[in-house]
Each structure stands twice: as structure tokens, then as C-alpha cells.
N, C-alpha and C positions, 0 to 999 in steps of 0.2 A: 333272816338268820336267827335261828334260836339265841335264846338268851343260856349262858351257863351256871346252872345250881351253883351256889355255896357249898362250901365241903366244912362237914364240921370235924376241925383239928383232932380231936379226943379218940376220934373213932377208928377202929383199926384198917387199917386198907387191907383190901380185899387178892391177894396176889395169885394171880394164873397162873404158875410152875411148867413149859414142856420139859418132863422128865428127860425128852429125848432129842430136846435143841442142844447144839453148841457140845464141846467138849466136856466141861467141866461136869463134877460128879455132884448127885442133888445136895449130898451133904458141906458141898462148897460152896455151893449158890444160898444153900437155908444160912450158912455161916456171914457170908458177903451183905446180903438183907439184915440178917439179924444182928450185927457189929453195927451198920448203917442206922438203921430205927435206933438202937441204943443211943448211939451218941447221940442223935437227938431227940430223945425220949417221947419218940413216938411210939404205934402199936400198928401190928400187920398178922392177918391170918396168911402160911403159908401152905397155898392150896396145890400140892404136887399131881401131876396127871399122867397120865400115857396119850400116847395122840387119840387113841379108839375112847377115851372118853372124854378129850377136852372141851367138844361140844357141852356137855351134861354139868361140867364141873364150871364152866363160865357161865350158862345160864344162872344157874344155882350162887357162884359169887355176884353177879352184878345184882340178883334178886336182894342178895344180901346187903349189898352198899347202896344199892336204895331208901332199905329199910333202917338203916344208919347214917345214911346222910355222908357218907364217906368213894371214894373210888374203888373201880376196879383196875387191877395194874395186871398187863399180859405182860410175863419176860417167853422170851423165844424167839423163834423167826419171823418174817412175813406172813408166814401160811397160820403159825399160832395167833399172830397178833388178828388176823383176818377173823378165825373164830371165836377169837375174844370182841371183836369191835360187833361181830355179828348181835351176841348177845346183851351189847352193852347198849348198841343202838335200838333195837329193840324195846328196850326200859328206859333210855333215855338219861342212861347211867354215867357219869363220868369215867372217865380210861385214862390209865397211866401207860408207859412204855417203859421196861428193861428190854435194849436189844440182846439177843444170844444166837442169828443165826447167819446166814455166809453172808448174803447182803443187805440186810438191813434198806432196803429202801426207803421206808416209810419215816426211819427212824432219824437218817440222814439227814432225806429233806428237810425235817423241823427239828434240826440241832440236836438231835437228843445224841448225848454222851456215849460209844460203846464203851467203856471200862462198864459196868455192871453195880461199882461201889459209887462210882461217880453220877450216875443216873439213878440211881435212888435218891442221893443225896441232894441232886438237881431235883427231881420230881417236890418232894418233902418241902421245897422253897416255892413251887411257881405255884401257879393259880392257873385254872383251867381257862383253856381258849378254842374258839371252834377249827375243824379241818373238813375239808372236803373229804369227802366218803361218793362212792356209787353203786349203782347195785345191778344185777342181772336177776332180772323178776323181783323172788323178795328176798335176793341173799346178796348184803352188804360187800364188799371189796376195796379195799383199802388202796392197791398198787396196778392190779390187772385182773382181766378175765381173759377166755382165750377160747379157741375151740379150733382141733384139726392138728398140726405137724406141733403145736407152740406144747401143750400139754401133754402131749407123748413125749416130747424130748426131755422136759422136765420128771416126768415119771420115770422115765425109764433110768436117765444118771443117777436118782435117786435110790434105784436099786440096784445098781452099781456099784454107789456109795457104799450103802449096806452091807454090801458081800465084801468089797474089794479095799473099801477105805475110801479117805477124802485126798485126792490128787487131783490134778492135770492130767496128767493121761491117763486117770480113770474117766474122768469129764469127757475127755475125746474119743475114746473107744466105749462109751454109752450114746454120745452123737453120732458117731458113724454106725451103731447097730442100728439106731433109730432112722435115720435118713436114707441106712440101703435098703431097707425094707421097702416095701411097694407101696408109696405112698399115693393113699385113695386123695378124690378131689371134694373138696365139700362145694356142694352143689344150695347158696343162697338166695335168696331172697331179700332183699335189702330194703329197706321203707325209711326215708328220712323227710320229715316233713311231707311236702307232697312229691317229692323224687322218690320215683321207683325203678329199681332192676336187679336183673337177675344176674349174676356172677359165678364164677368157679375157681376156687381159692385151696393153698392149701393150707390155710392157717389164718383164722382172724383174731385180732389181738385187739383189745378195747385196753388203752392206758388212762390210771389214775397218777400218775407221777413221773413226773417230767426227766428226775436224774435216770429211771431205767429206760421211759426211751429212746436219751439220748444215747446210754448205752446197746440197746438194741439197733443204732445205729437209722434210727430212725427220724426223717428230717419233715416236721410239720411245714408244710405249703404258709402258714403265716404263722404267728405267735398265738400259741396256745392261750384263750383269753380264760380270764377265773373264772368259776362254774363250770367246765368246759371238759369232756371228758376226749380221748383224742383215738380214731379209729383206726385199725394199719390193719392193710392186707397184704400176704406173700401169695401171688398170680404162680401159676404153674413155670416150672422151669426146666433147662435141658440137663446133660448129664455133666458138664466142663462146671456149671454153674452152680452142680449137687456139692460139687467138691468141694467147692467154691465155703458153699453152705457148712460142710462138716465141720470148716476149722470156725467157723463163727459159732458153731453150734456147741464146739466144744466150752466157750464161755457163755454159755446160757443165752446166745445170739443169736439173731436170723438174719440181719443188714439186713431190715426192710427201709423201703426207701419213700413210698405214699401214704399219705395221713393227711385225715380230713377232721376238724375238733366239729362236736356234737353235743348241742343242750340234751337230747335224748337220741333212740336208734331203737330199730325194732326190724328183727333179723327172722328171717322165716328158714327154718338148721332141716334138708331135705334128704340129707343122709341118714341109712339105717340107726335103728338106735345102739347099736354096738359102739357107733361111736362118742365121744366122751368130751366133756366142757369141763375149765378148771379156774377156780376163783383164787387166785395166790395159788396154794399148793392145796387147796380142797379140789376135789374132785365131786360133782355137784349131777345130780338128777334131774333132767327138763320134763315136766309132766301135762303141760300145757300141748295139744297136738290140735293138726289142722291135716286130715288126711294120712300122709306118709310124714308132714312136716310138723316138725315143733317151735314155739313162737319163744325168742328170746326178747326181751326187751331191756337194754342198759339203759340209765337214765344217770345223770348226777343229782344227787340226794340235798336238800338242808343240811348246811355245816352243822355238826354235833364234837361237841367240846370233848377235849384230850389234856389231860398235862403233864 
């Protein structure tokens, strides 16, 4: 287990802004932060982004709380917090958390406050402590990775979202366009330890956090032990079963039901490269090949400190 830097108090925290998490307008959130540092006369840079640059703009912060001796703090969703942790682990940076998106998993799990004024103000008091992190190849993941039916369904509500707004049955009428479509089979390669085979799935799901998959409805064979990152696949199914699927799909679900936990996993992905892997809500490039096949490798990482 790494040891966690000192933070030195004076120095301004480093904050990662998604402009386009959560409801609230930037100038509400710059107001919410800046009220909070006040009263306790701290200092914070705040670093506002669009998602097409939050990569660039957390690099560049956590370089900076390095060089101060101070944290980086991601407000947003899961998928922001995921490109902030990317860069932070990276450097070996401390990370703070404002949550701002629909389920905050990450944020849950380790207590952290959603009010926004109350999680700064929490942050401001603790001291940094390590969390589990994993990663697919060399890109970090905080809650999940996915590849197949799991990461279409989430893209596609999400632009639904965008067009239609945030509902319930915009949720479900993005999962039923998603699920009646023809859904191709991912064609694996599986290497665990010295267990090898080959599979056909339509969706694998590698979980870093236990609250989503118990809501994915998914029931691990024993207790998940720490270090342990937890593997699910959804096996092909029939058409009573699709339906079945929709309304679980409408709350970001698949009711998978097998899961195997894993120190590491190293997936051989045989399907065209059309199709697509997602780290939270990044959308991620596999460039590693072996023939027609690309080599994934999830592992769980050395705890790196969060507060």
C-alpha cells in the first residue's frame, strides 16, 4: 500500500469543474466552492472544462498540485471523476471528490457528502486515505469497465438525455432502441491464471464497486474479498428474456446474475474493431492486437490516496 503525501494547508486546491455534470449552472457551483474556501480561509483554483477537454485540463491540474504540494479535486460524475483519477494517478497526486452526477458510485461508497457545499467543507477537514483503483491496460477506472451491450446502452441514454432531457422514460425508450437492435456477440478469450476459454457474451462487465453491482443485480458466487476486482458476464439470450432485459435496462441494469472476483484478467476482444470498450463513461481505444484480436488486460492497482 502506498504511503499518502502530506498536503500542505496554504496551498490552493487544484479543482476539475465538468461544465456539463449535474444541473446546476458554472456560476453556481464557482459561488458554492467559493462561499465554502471562504469561511474557511482556504484557496482553490477553479478549473472549468467542457468534457472534449477534461483529459488536458486534469492532467495539467494534478501537474500543478504536485508542484504545490496540494490536491486535485474532480466535482462531476463518475466518468469525470474517472478522468480526473486517471490523471492524478498517473502523478501520484492526491484527489479530492465533489459529487455532481446521477449516481455517484464512487462517491457513495466512501461517504462522501452529495450537497456540494457539504463536501467541500468535508474534504477541507479529512486527510487523505488510500482506495482501490483498477485499470484496463494503462487507463485507470474507478467504478467499471465494460465491453459489448453494457457500453451501448449507456451511450446511447446519454443521448437521449441530451436531446430529450433527464426522465424515466427517456431512460427506457434509450434502452429499448438499444437492446432491439441486433445485438452482435462478443466473441472472448478469457486467460485467468492458468484457466483458459473461450466464450460468447453479450456484454462483459469488470466491477470496481460493490454498491453498483449490487444494483446491476448482480450476485458474486462468494464475498468479494479487498484487492479484488469482480468479473460478470451476460451469455446470450432469447426474445421473452430481451424484454425482460429492457426494463432493467431502463435503470442502467442488465440483472446479471455470474461473477467470478479476480487479482488480475486478460481478455483476448475478437470482435471487429467497430466495436467499442468503456471505462465509467470514457469511451477508450484498444491498440494492443493479436491477429483479428485485441488484448485487454484488467488488473487491481496499489491503493492511491483520495480525501
Amino acid at each position: 500500500m502506498l504511503a499518502c503525501p502530506n498536503i500542505d494547508p496554504t496551498a490552493p486546491l487544484q479543482f476539475v469543474i465538468n461544465a456539463a455534470a449535474g444541473s446546476n449552472a458554472a456560476d453556481a457551483k464557482r459561488k458554492v466552492i467559493e462561499a465554502t474556501l471562504n469561511a474557511a480561509e482556504r484557496q482553490g483554483n477553479l478549473l472549468f472544462s467542457q468534457p472534449a477537454d477534461l483529459a488536458q485540463v486534469a492532467q495539467q491540474a494534478a501537474a500543478q498540485a504536485i508542484a504545490t504540494r496540494t490536491a486535485v479535486v474532480a466535482m462531476g460524475g463518475d466518468g469525470t471523476l474517472n478522468t480526473v483519477a486517471q490523471a492524478a494517478h498517473a502523478l501520484g497526486c492526491p484527489m479530492g471528490v465533489v459529487p455532481q452526477g446521477t449516481f455517484n458510485y464512487f462517491a457513495r461508497t466512501h461517504g462522501i457528502a452529495a450537497d456540494p457545499a457539504e463536501a467541500v467543507r468535508l474534504l477541507l477537514q479529512w486527510s487523505p486515505w488510500p482506495v482501490q483503483v483498477a485499470a484496463i491496460n494503462d487507463r485507470v477506472f474507478l467504478v467499471n469497465a465494460s465491453l459489448g451491450l453494457y457500453p451501448d446502452l449507456l451511450e446511447d441514454r446519454e443521448t437521449y438525455k441530451a436531446r430529450f432531457g433527464r426522465s424515466r422514460w427517456v431512460a427506457f425508450w434509450a434502452a429499448s432502441a438499444t437492446l432491439l437492435r441486433a445485438q452482435r456477440r462478443l466473441r472472448l478469450h478469457i486467460e485467468q491464471g492458468a484457466s483458459v476459454r473461450d466464450v460468447q457474451a453479450l456484454t462483459l462487465f469488470v466491477g470496481n464497486n460493490r454498491l453498483q453491482l449490487e444494483q446491476l443485480g448482480v450476485e458474486p458466487q462468494h464475498e468479494m474479498p479487498v484487492a479484488n476486482i469482480t468479473a460478470v458476464m451476460l451469455r446470450p439470450i432469447g426474445t421473452l428474456s430481451m424484454l425482460r432485459l429492457m426494463l432493467h435496462g431502463a435503470m442502467g441494469t442488465l440483472g446479471m446474475r455470474t461473477a467470478w472476483s479476480v487479482l488480475s484478467l486478460t481478455i483476448w476482444w475478437c470482435d471487429p474493431p467497430s466495436r467499442r470498450a468503456a471505462s465509467g463513461s470514457k469511451l477508450l481505444l484498444m491498440a494492443r492486437s493479436r491477429g483479428c484480436a485485441r488484448r485487454l488486460t484488467f488488473v487491481c492497482c496499489p491503493s492511491r490516496c483520495t480525501c
